[in-house]
N, C-alpha and C positions, 0 to 999 in steps of 0.2 A: 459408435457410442452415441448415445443419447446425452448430448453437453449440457442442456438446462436441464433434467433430471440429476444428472450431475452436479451440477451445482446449485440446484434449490434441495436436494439432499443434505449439503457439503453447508450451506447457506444457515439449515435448518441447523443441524451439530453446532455450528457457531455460535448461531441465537440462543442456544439454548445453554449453554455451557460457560457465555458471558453473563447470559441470567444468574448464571448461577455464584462465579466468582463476584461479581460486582459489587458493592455492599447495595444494602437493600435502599429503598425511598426512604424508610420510617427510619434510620441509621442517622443519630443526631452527627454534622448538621445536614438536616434531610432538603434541603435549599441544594448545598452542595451535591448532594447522592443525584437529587432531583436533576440537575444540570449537568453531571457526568450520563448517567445515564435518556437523557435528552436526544445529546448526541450522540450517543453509540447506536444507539434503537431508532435513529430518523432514517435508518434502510440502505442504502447501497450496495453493493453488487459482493464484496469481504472479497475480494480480488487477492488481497495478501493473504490473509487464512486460507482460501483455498487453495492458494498455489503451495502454501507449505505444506497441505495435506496432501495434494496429488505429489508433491514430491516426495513428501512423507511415503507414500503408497508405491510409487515409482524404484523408492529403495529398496522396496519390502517390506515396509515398516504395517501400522494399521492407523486409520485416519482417529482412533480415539484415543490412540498414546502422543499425539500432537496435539490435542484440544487447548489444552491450557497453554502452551506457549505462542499457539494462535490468536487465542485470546491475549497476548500480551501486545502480541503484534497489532490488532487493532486497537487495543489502547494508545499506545503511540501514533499511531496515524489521524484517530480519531483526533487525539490532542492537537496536532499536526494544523488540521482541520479548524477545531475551535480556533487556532491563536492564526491560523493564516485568513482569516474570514474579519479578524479584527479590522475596526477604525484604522490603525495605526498600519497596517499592512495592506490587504486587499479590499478592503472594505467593503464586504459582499451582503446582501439584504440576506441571500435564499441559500442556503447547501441542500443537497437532494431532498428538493422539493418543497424545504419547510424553513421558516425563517429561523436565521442562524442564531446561534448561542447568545455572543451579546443584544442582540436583537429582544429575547426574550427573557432573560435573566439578567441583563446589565454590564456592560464589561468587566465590572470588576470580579463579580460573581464567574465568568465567562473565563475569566483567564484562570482564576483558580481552578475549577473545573478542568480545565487542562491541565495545570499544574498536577491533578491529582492522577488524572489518567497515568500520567507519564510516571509518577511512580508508583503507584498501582501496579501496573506493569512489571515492575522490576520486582517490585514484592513477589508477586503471582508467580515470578519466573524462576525465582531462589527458593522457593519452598519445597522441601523434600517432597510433601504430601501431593504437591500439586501434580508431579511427575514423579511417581510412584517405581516407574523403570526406567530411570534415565539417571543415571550415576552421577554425580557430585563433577568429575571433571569435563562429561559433556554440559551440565547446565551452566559450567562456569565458563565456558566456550560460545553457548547458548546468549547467556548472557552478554559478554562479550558481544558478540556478532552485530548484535540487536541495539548494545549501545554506541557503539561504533557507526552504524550505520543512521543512528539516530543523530548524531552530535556535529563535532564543529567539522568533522572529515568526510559528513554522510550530506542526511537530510537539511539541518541548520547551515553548513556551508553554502549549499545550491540554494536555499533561501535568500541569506546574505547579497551572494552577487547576481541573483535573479533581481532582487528590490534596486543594487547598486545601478543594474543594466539597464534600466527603465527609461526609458526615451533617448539611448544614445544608440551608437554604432556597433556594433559589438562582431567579432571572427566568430567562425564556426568551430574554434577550437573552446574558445569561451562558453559558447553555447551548449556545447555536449558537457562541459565542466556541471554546468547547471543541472541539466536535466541528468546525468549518470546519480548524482547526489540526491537533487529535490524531489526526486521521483523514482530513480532508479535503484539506490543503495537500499532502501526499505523490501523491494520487492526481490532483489539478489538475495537479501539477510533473511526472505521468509524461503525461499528456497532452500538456500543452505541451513536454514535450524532444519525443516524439515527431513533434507537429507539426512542430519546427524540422529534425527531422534530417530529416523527409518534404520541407521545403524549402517548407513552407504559405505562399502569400501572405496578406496583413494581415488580407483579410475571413475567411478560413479556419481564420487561426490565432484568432481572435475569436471564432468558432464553437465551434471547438475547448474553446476557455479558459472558455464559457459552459457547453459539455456538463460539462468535468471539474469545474467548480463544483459542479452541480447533482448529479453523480454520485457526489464524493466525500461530499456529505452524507447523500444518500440509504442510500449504504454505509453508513454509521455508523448511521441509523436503524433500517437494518435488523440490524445486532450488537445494538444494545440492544433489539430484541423478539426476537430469537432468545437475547438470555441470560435472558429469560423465559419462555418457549415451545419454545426446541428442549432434542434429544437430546443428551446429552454424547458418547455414542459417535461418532453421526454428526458433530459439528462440532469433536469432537477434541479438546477443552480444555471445561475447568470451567464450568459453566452454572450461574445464578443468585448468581452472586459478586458481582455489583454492585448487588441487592438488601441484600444481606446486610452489604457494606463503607456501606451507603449512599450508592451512588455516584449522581451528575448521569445522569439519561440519560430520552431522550423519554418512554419510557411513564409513569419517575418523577413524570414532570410535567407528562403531556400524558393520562395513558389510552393504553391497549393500542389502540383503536380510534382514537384520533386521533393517536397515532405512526403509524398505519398508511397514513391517510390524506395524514399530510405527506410518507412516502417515496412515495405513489402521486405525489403533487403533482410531488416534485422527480423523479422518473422521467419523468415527462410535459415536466418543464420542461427536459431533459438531451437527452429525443428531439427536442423541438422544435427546440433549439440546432442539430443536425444536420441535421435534415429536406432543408433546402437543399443538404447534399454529395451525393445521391442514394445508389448503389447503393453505391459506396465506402466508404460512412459502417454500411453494414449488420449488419457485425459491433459494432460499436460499441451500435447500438441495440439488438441481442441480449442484449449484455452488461448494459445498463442497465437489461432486462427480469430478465434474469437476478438482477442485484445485489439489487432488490425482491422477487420471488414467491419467491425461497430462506425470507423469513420470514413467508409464507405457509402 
């Protein structure tokens, strides 16, 4: 399979489809539209949207009965994005490539703007219209899944004690607490919507919920040695910041070469979970290839 056809295909669906739910610039207040849309359209790789659609696909399903709750899914992230770039958190100049939210809009402008992503989102995801074959008690699951993984037990958690962890000592039991949440629950929850709206029966969708485990940690493993090892041009945002904040993160507390080894681990452990879909599941295993040798 040809992976970046793949996913500048998968890329493209996205773009277009976010264009389209999103309210428009000219949408009073067009300040706010202008700053939601900002950062959704400044580019990066839609990692979560596409993995929900190959899982989507993986079920059975078709990557355009997924659009809109992928699109919910990077609204959340995106948000994610705005409020962790803030002053008050990471306080990053650059997200892929372009200077961040508050940078250009103002913080205060900046955090609303995320405020709105975030339910935006949930609106998009409750509308019959929006998911035209997707019955009332998967969207209410849908839902579910996504705010779960977004909240004080998902994403916002591993934030929390990612910020608390900050120039102290920390186990490796603490460490995986972090990253399964701050990084990892979003990308579980886009596999599992996926599977649901693919229509996955019980062994499948278990398959499924084992790969996005294993995938969503490896993701993260692989950010924390490429904020040690890459190029900031190429990845678009500030490199070596979490050195410097003394932030929790594998290499911190593992070695360059045995963080590397645990994302080979959980890569292998993401493929295996699939092996069983056969050829269906193929983009999927691309991806997971993918997600590791980028911090290669």
């Amino acid at each position: 399979m040809d992976l970046q056809a793949y996913l500048k295909r998968c890329v493209g669906l996205v773009d277009d489809a976010l264009d389209h739910w999103l309210p428009a610039e000219t949408m009073m207040p067009s300040e706010l539209h202008k700053a939601m849309r900002y950062s959704v359209f400044a580019g990066g790789k839609r990692i979560r949207p596409v993995l929900m659609i190959a899982s989507c696909e993986a079920a059975g399903g078709a990557a355009e009965a997924v659009l809109p709750a992928a699109c919910a899914m990077e609204m959340v992230h995106t948000y994610s994005l705005i409020h962790d770039d803030l002053p008050a958190m990471d306080d990053d100049d650059f997200r892929r490539g372009r200077p961040t939210s508050h940078k250009v809009f103002g913080e205060a402008l900046a955090i609303l703007a995320g405020d709105a992503l975030l339910t935006e989102a949930f609106d998009l995801l409750t509308r019959e219209e929006a998911l035209p074959g997707v019955g009332a008690e998967v969207r209410l699951r849908l839902t579910h899944l996504l705010a779960r993984a977004a909240g004080s037990r998902g994403m916002v958690a591993g934030q929390v004690v990612d910020m608390d962890s900050e120039g102290r000592d920390i186990d490796f039991p603490t460490l995986e607490y972090i990253h399964t949440r701050k990084t990892g629950a979003l990308i579980l929850a886009a596999v599992q919507m996926g599977a649901l709206i693919g229509g996955a029966p019980g062994g499948t969708f278990e398959a499924l919920t084992d790969y996005g485990r294993a995938a969503g940690l490896a993701f993260q493993i692989a950010d924390d040695i490429l904020d040690v090892v890459g190029d900031q041009e190429l990845l678009g945002k500030d490199v070596g910041s979490d050195q410097e904040r003394g932030k929790a993160t594998y290499p911190a507390l593992l070695g360059l070469e045995e963080a590397r080894q645990r994302a080979r681990e959980m890569r292998d452990r993401a493929l295996a979970a699939v092996e069983p879909l056969g050829k269906k599941a193929e983009p999927l295993r691309d991806i997971a290839h993918f997600i590791v040798d980028r911090s290669f």
